[in-house]
N, C-alpha and C positions, 0 to 999 in steps of 0.2 A: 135145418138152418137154425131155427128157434133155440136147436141144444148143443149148436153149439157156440150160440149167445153166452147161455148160460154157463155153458161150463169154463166158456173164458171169466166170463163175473166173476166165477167162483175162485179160477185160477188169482184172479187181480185181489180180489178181498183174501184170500190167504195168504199173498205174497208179504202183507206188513207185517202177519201175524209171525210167522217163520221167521222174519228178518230179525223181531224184536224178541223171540225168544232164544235166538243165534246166540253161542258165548262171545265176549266183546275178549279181544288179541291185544295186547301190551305192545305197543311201539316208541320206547325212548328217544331214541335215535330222532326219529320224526315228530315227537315231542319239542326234547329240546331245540331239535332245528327251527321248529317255526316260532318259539318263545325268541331263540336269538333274532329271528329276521326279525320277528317284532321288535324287539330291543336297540336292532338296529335301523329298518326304517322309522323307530321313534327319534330317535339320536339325531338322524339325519331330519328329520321334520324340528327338530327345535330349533327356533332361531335366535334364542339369547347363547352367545359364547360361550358365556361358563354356563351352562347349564350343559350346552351342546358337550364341553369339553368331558364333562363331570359324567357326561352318562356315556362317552364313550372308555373313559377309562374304567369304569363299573363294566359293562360292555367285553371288553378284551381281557379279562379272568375266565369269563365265562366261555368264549370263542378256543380260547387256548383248551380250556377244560375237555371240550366237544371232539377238540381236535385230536386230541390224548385218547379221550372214549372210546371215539369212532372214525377211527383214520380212515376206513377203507369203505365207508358209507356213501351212497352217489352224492348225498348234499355234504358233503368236508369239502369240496371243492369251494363251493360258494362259502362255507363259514370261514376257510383260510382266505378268499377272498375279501369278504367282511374284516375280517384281523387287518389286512395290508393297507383297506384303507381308512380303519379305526388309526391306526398307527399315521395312516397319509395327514387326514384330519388333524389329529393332533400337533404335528409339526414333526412327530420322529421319522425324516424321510428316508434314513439310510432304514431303519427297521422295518421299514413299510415296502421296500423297494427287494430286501431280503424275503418277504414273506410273500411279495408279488411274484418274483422270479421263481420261489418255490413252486406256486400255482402254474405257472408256466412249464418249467421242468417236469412236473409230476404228472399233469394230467395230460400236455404238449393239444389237447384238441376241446374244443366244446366252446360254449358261450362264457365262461367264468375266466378262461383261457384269456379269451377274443376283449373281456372290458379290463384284465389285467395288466394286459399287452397296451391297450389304448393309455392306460394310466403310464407305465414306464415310456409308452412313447412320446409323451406329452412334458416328461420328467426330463427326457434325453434332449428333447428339442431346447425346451431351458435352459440346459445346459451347454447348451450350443451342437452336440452330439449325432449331428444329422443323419447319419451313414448308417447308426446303432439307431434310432428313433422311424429311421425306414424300415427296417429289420420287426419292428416293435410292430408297427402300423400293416404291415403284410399278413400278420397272424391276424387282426383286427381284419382284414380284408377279406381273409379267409375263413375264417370261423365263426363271423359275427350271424346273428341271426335274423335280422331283418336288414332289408335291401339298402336304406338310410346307411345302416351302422357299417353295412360291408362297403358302398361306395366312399363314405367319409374316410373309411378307412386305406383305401387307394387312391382316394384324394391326397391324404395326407403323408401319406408313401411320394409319393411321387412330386410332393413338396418337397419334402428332405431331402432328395435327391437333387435335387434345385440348386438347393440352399447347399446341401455340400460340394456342387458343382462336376455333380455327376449325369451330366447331361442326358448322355444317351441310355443312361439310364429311367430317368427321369420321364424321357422320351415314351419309352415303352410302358414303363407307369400310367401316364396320360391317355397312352393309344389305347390303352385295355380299356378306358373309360370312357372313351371315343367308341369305338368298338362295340358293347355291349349294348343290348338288345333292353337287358330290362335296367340299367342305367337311368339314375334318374337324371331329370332334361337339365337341371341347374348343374350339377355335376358335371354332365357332358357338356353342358356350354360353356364352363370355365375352364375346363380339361381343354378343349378347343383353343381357347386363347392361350391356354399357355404353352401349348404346342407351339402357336403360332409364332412367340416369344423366343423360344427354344431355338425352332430354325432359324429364326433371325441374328440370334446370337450364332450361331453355327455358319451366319451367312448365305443361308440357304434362302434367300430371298422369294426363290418361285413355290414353294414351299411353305414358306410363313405366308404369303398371299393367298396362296391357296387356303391355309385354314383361317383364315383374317375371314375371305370373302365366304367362305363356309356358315360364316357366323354373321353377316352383315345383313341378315331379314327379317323380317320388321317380328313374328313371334318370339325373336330371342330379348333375351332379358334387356333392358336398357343398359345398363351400363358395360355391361359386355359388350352389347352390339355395336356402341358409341364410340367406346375403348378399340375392337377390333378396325372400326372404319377410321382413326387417326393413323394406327397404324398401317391400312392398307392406301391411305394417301401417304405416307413418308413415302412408303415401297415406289407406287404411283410415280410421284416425286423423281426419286433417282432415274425410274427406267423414264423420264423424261415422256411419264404419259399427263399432261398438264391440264388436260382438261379432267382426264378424273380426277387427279390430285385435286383443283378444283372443288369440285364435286365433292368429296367426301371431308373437306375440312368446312364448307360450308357447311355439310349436313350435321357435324360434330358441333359448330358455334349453335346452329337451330335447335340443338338437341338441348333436354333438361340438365344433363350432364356438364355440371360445371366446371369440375377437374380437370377435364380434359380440352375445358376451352381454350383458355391459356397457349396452349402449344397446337392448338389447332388455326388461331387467330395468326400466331407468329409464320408457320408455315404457310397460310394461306396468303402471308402479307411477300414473304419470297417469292411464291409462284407469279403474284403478280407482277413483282420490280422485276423479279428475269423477264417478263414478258412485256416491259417499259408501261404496265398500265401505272404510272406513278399517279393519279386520280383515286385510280381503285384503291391503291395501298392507303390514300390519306382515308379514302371513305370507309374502308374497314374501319380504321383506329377512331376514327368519329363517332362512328357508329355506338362505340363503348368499348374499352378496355377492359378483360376481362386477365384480374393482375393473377400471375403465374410466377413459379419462380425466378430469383433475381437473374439468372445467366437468360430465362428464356425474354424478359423483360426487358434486358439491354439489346437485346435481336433483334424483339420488335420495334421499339425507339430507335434505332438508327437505322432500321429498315423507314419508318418512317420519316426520320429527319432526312437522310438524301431521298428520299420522292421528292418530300417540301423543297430540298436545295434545286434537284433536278426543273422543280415548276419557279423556280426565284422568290419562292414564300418563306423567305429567309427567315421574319418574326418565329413564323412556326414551327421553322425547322430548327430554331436555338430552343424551344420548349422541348423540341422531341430528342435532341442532340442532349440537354442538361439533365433529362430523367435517365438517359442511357447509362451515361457516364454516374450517374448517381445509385445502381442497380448493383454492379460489382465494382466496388474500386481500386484503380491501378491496374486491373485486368487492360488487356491488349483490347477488346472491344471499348472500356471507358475513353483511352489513349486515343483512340481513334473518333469517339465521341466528341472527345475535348479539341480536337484539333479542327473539325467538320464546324463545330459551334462557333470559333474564333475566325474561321474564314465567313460565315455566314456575317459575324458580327462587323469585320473587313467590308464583307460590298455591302453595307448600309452606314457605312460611316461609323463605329462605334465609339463612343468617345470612352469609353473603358476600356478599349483592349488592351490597351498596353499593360493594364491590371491583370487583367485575363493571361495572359500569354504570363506575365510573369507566374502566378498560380499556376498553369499549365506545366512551367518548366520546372518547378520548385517541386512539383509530382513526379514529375514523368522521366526528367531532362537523364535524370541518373541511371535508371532504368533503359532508356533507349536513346542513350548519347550518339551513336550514327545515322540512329531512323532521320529519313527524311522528311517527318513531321514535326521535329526538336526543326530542323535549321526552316522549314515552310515558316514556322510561326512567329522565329526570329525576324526574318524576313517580313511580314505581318507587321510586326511592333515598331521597328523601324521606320520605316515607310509609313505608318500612323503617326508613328513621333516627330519626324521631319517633315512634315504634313501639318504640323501643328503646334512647327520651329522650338519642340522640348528639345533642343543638341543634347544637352546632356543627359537626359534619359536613352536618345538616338545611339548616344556610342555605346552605351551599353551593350544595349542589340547588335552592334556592327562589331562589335570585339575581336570577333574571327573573322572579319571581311578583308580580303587582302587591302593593305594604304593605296600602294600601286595601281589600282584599279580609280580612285578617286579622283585624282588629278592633282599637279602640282600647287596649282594655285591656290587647293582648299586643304593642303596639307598642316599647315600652321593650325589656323583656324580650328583641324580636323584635332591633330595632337594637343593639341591645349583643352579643347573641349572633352573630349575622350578622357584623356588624363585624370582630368580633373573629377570627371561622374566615376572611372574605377576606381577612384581614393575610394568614394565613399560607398560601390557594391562589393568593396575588398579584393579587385583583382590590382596589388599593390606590384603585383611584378609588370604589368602592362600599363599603369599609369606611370612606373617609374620609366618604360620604352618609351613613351609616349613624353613626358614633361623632359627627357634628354633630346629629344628630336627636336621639340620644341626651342631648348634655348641653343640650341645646333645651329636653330635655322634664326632665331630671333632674341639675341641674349640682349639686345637694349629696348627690348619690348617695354611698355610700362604694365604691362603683365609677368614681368620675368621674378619681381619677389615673390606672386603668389604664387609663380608656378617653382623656385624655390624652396619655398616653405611646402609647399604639399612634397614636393619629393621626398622634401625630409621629414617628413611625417613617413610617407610611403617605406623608404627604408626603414625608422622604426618599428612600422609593422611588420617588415619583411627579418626583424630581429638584427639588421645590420647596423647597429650603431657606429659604425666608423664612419659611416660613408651619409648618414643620416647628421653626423655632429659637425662634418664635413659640408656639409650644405647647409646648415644653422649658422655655423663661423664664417661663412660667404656670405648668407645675409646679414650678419652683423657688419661685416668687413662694410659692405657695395653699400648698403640703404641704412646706417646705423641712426638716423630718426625716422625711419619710417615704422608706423605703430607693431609693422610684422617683424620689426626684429625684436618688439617685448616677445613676442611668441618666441622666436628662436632660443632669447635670452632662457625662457622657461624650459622649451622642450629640448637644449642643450644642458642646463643644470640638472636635468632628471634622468638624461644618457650618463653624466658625471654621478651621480647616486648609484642608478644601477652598476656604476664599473668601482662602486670603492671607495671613489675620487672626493672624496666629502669635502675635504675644501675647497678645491674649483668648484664645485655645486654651489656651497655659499657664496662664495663669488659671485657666480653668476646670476643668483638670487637679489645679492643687494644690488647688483649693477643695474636690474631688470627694474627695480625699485625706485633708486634711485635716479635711472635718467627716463623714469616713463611715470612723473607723480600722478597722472590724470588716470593710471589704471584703473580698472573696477576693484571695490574691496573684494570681492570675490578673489580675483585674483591678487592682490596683496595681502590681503590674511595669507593662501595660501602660502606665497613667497615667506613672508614670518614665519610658517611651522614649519616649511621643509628650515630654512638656514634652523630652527632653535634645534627641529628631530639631529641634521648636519652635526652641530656643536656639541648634542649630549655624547654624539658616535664619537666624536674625539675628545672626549671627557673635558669637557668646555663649558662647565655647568653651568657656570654665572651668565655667560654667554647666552648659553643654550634657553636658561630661564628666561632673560627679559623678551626673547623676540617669540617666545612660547605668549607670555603675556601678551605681547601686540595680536597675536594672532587671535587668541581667544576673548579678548576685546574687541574685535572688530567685529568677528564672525561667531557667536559662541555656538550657534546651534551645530557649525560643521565642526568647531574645533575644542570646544570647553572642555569634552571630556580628554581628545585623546592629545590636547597641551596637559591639562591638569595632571595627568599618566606620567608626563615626562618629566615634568616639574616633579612630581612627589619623588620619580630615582632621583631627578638629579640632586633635591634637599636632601636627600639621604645619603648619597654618594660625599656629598659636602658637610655629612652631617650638621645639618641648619635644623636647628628645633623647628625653629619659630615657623621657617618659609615650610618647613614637612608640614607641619601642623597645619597651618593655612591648607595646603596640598588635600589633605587627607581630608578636612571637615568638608572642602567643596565637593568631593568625590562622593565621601557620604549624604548630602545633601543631594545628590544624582541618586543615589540609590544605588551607587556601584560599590557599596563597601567592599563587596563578594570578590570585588576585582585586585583588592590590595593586598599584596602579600602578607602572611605571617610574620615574616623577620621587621617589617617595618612595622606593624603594631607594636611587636613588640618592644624594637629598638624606640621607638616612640613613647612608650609606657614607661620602659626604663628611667627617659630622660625625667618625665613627668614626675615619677615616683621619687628622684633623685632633689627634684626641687621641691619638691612638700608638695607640687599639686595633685592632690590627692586624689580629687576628681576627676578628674582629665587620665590619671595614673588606672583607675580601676577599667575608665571607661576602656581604653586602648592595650591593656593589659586583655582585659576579657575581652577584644574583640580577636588578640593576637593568642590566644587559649585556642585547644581542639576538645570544644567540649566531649563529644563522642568516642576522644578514643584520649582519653588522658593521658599517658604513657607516651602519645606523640611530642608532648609541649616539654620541654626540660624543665625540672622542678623549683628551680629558682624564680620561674615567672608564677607557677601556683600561689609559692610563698609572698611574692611583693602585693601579686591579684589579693590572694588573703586579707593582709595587713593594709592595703588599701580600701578594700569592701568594709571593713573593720571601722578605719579614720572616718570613711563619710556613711556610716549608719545602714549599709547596706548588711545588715547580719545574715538572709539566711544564703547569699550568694558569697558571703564571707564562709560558709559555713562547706559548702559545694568546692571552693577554692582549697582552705584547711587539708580538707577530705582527701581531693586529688594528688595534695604536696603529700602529704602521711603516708599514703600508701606508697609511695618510693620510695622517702628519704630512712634512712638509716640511723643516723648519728645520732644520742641520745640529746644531745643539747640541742638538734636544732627539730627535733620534736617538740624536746619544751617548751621552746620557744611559740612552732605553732601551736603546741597547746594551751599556752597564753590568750595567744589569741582567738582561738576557739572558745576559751573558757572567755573573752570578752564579749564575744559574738553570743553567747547562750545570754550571758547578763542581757547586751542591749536587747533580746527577745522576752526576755526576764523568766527564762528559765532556769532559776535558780539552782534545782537539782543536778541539773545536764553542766550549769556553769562550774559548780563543786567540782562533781566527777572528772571534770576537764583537767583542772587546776592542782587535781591529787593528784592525777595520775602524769602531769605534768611536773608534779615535785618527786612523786617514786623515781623520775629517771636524774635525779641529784643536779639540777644544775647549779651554776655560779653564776656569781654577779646579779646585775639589774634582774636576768630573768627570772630567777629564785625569790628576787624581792616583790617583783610585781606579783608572782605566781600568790607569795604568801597574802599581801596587802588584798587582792581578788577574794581570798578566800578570808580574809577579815572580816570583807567588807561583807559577802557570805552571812557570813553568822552575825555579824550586828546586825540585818535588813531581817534575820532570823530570829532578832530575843537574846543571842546568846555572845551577850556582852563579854563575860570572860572567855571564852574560846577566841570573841573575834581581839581582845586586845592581847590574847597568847603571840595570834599570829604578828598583830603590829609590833608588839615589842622586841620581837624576831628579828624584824625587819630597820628596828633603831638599833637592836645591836650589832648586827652586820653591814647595815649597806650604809657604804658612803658617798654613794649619790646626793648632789646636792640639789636632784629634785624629788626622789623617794623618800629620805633622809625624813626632811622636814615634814611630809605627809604623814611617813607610818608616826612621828612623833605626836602630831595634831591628831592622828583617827584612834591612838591608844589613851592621850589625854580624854577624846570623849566618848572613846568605850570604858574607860575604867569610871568615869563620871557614871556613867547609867548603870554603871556596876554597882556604885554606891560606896567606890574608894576614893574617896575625894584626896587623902594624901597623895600615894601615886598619880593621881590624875596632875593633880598641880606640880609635882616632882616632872612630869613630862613637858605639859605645860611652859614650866620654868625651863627645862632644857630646850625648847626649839624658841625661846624667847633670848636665850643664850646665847645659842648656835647659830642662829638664823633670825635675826631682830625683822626683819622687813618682812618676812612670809605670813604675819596675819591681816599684816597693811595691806599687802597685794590682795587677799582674802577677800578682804572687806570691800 
């Protein structure tokens, strides 16, 4: 025994010796492999982005490298794995999903397989791809290598199948999970329920109970087991077994599970109304609401609210009746909410309803115009209204109640009344039935003008003017002082407008004026702007103006601007400076410049420029200009604009005017002209250089006459403001030998007399001198 202690000693102390003198074997292959796992589970442990991103694409050179090496090595499998989802990572999913599918095709079995398949099936499910993502998730079921990874994997098989609505397949998906022995317990209890679901979709009621109640004991997971017992009370429910239904929605509201309160509350609030416990049902919802969604929310409130109606807790039962209707609205359960609330509000007297019921029908009426809860509520407001002698809110309501049925006696009464409320809810073809009955039965009523004049309003509305003007002219005829035929007067001259008729309209304007002085200004302003708007339509302008005035005197906040509007055509139409002018500055003074047309700036500026007012000329000139697109304006008003900006010291808008004319006009004289004036415009800036330049290049295009003369005298005056007294009396002397203006004449003679003075030729100077003392004795008088 002792030897062979030892000689095992012996064996164990040699063993390290042998090992470490063993030659050491070259393995790249399984080198490089584990340098990339490391590369990769490093990549995968970093949690800055770019840094992650940075070392996976360093990463995927090297995987591809490996792959090229050593295609046929047991780890390529996991390093082309690694690639697929370097690439996943990254974001390149079509590349990732290439290189996944590779691993799948290539090797079809093992664990590399089984997490590649999970990644495409998770890819396909995002996609929507259900049918393909079950496919995915079965190799995952089957090759995975621990028991989690294989059941998650026919969990999620058997999802997709779900979700593409492939039921019975799905079906047997679940059952395998059900089925197995070493299944884990959460798996199979979800796999349970959703069986349960399945046949319930299938209809298979005894079946989805079955696995419902499979799953209802107290080890199973909470909210599974919660979940299964709501459904195994619906089931409960139908097959009318009421005390488990019962049973199992209470055990759901006692449960921690809140999600499923909601519909467990609502159903257990039904079991009790079918069973007339309407106590129970309030003391459910007392107890707490437990809010769900909005369809299962209006179930519960109106299951509640008729318990409330059914015990005459009417207060409470409009609480539970207003949240119903307020859950989905316009749905068929709110309609029947709203209609339960308003009878509630009925037997306690409510002094609203007839508010209510209108709101009710103003919702609903359209939507279920035969339901019997449209004409119940009508009925309702009625009978509130005549309860509380509103008549005419009453006929409202009763509109579609036979007369017939009333009695003769209250037919008068009924029609007048009636009549008179649908003028004003606009059912004008039934007030207009109704106010013909009326003077049918009572044409010497001392209600027969009102009910007159409403008809003929009512026709209006119903667009029948003949038969509206018709009954206006009959009140005027029967009661022509009674203050309703100023009405008729009005609402007949405005049938005469809309038909054309503009003079009978003014007619009937002044008539209404004239024999009713105590009107409101309100309405006599009015009457003044239809007759002046009347007079401009028949080009009646003088006409049309004054009673424009009256009206915008009386009332100017309704009328000032849009008399002022008619006034300004019609001073134009009349072409009247004076009255346009006025027109124009009160319009501008509103701030509606924007509103007056071009042509009348223009034709306005014209006049102005025509009478020397200069000012007035540049203002209404440049308001009747398109500055932005110059080419629109005709170049005649540039030019006046110009020489206007010119006269009152406006240079550099003189200058912007100039510019806009120049570039259309053609003709070399009436360039020069504006170059004239441009070269005046640079003077009054006193830029002398730009003034020169103007004034040359205004004499290169040769004109005649005065322009040529002023052109020259500019550019005198030029060079004397310059030093350059000879140059400037070159030009003046020019200008005394040619022009016989006798108001340039005398100038260029005086500006060369005292350019050649500071020249220092006192002969010629006094030679000039003497000649406009000659020619023109009075021009150093006026001078002076």
């Amino acid at each position: 025994m002792r030897y062979l202690i030892i000689v095992f000693t012996a064996a164990m102390a040699l063993a390290p010796l042998c090992a470490q003198n063993a030659p050491l074997i070259a393995d790249p292959a399984t080198d490089q492999f584990e340098f990339c796992k490391h590369l990769y589970n490093q990549a995968n442990a970093n949690k800055d982005e770019r840094n992650r991103n940075v070392s996976y694409r360093r990463l995927i050179p090297r995987l591809q490298n490996y792959i090229k090496r050593f295609p046929n090595h047991p780890n390529a499998a996991a390093v082309l794995y690694y690639l697929g989802e370097s690439y996943y990572y990254l974001g390149s999913l079509d590349e990732a999903k290439r290189v996944l599918h590779r691993v799948v095709n290539r090797y079809r079995e093992g664990r590399y397989v089984a997490l590649a398949s999970n990644r495409l099936g998770y890819d396909a499910v995002a996609n929507k791809k259900y049918a393909q993502a079950a496919v995915h998730f079965e190799r995952v079921a089957t090759m995975s290598t621990t028991i989690q990874e294989r059941y998650r994997g026919r969990y999620q098989q058997a999802s997709c199948y779900r979700y593409a609505n492939m039921v019975d397949e799905a079906i047997s998906a679940y059952s395998k999970i059900e089925s197995a022995d070493d299944a884990l317990v959460l798996y199979r209890q979800h796999a349970i329920l959703k069986l349960g679901h399945l046949y319930l979709d299938k209809k298979n009621n005894d079946k989805a109970l079955e696995k419902f109640e499979a799953i209802m004991l107290p080890f199973v997971v909470a909210d599974v087991r919660i979940e299964a017992t709501l459904n195994a009370g619906i089931i409960y429910l139908e097959q009318k077994k009421n005390d488990l239904a019962e049973n199992a929605f209470k055990a759901v509201i006692l449960s921690e599970e809140n999600k499923f309160k909601p519909s467990a509350q609502a159903a257990l609030m039904n079991v009790m109304y079918s069973q007339k416990n309407y106590q129970g049902v309030l003391d459910v919802i007392r107890r707490g609401s437990h809010k769900g969604e909005a369809a299962t929310e209006a179930m519960k409130f109106n299951v509640a609210g008729r318990s409330a109606y059914k015990l005459k807790e009417y207060h409470e039962a409009i609480k539970h009746f207003a949240q119903a209707e307020r859950q989905v609205p316009l749905s068929a359960k709110a309609f029947e909410a709203g209609y339960f609330r308003m009878l509630c509000f009925f037997n306690i007297q409510g002094v609203n309803l007839p508010m209510q019921v209108d709101a009710f029908l103003e919702i609903y009426q359209q939507r279920y115009p035969k339901h019997e809860y449209v004409h119940k509520s009508l009925m309702l407001k009625a009978e509130t209204l005549f309860d509380q002698k509103k008549y005419r809110e009453a006929a409202a309501a009763y509109n579609k109640i036979d007369v017939t049925k009333i009695g003769d006696a209250n037919q008068v009464n009924l029609y007048y009344k009636r009549g008179w409320c649908l003028t004003d809810s606009g059912d004008h073809n039934g007030a207009v039935r109704d106010f013909t009955a009326f003077l049918k039965r009572a044409a010497d009523d001392a209600r027969a003008p009102r009910v007159i004049a409403r008809r003929g309003k009512s026709f209006l509305a119903l667009a029948d003017r003949g038969a509206a003007l018709k009954d206006f002219d009959l009140l005027i005829k029967r009661y022509p002082k009674d203050k309703l035929a100023a009405l008729a007067w009005q609402n007949s001259a405005r049938i005469r407008k809309h038909d054309q008729d503009y003079g009978d309209m003014i007619r009937r304007y002044e008539e209404m004026i004239k024999n009713f002085p105590n009107l409101s200004k309100e309405t006599v302003s009015n009457g003044y702007y239809w007759i002046g708007w009347g007079n401009y339509q028949i080009k009646k302008y003088a006409e049309s103006i004054a009673a424009l005035d009256k009206a915008a005197l009386m009332e100017p906040d309704s009328y000032d601007y849009k008399a002022s509007m008619l006034i300004m055509y019609g001073s134009y139409a009349l072409k009247d400076k004076r009255r346009l002018q006025l027109a124009v500055e009160k319009l501008c003074e509103m701030d509606k410049k924007n509103d007056i047309q071009l042509p009348i700036y223009r034709w306005l500026g014209v006049q102005c420029f025509n009478a020397g007012e200069m000012k007035n000329a540049q203002r209404y000139l440049g308001l009747g200009t398109t500055q932005e697109d110059p080419r629109q304006t005709p170049m005649a008003y540039w030019k006046m604009l110009g020489k206007s900006c010119v006269e009152t010291g406006m240079y550099k808008e003189a200058l912007v005017a100039i510019k806009n004319y120049m570039n259309v006009v053609e003709q070399p004289f009436w360039k020069a002209e504006a170059l004239l004036d441009e070269s005046v415009a640079h003077l009054g800036l006193e830029d002398l250089p730009m003034a020169k330049r103007s004034a040359e290049a205004g004499l290169a295009l040769r004109p005649k006459g005065n322009v040529n003369a002023e052109l020259r005298l500019i550019l005198g005056d030029i060079a004397y403001n310059s030093q350059d007294f000879a140059g400037a009396a070159a030009h003046y002397v020019v200008v005394v030998q040619f022009a016989d203006d006798k108001k340039l004449k005398p100038a260029a003679l005086f500006k060369a007399h005292q350019a050649l003075q500071k020249k220092g030729d006192a002969k010629e100077a006094k030679h000039y001198l003497n000649t406009l003392n000659e020619e023109f004795p009075d021009y150093l008088k006026k001078a002076d």
